[in-house]
C-alpha positions as CSV (number, residue, x, y, z in Angstrom):
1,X,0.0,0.0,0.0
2,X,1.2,3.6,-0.2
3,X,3.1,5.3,2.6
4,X,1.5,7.7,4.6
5,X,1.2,10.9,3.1
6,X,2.2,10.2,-0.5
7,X,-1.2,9.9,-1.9
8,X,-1.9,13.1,-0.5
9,X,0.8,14.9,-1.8
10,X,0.4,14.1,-5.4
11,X,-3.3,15.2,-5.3
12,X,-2.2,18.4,-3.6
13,X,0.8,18.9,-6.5
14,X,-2.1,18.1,-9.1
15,X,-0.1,15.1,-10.3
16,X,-1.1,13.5,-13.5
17,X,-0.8,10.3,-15.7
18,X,0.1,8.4,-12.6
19,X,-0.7,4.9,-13.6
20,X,-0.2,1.4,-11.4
21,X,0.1,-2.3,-12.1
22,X,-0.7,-4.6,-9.1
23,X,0.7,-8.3,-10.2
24,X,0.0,-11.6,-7.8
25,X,2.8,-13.7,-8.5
26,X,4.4,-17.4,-7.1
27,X,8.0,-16.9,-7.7
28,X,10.3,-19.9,-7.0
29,X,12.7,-17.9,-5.3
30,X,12.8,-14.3,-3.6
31,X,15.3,-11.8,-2.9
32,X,15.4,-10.0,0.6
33,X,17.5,-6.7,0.0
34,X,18.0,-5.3,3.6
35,X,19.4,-1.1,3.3
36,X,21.2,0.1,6.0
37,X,19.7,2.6,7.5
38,X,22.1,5.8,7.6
């Protein structure tokens, strides 16, 4: 879902053209990428 707030500010900035694709996949394998935080 979106984080808090970021819906908001594109409707305030008039955003446009925004489109999204929501897939429900079964991979065989997934990839955890852990950032540091800095």
């Amino acid at each position: 879902m979106a984080c808090s707030g970021y819906v908001e500010d594109l409707k305030s900035e008039a955003a446009q053209g925004i489109q999204i694709e929501i897939k429900r996949c079964q991979p065989s394998e997934l990839t955890v990428f852990n950032e540091e935080e800095n």
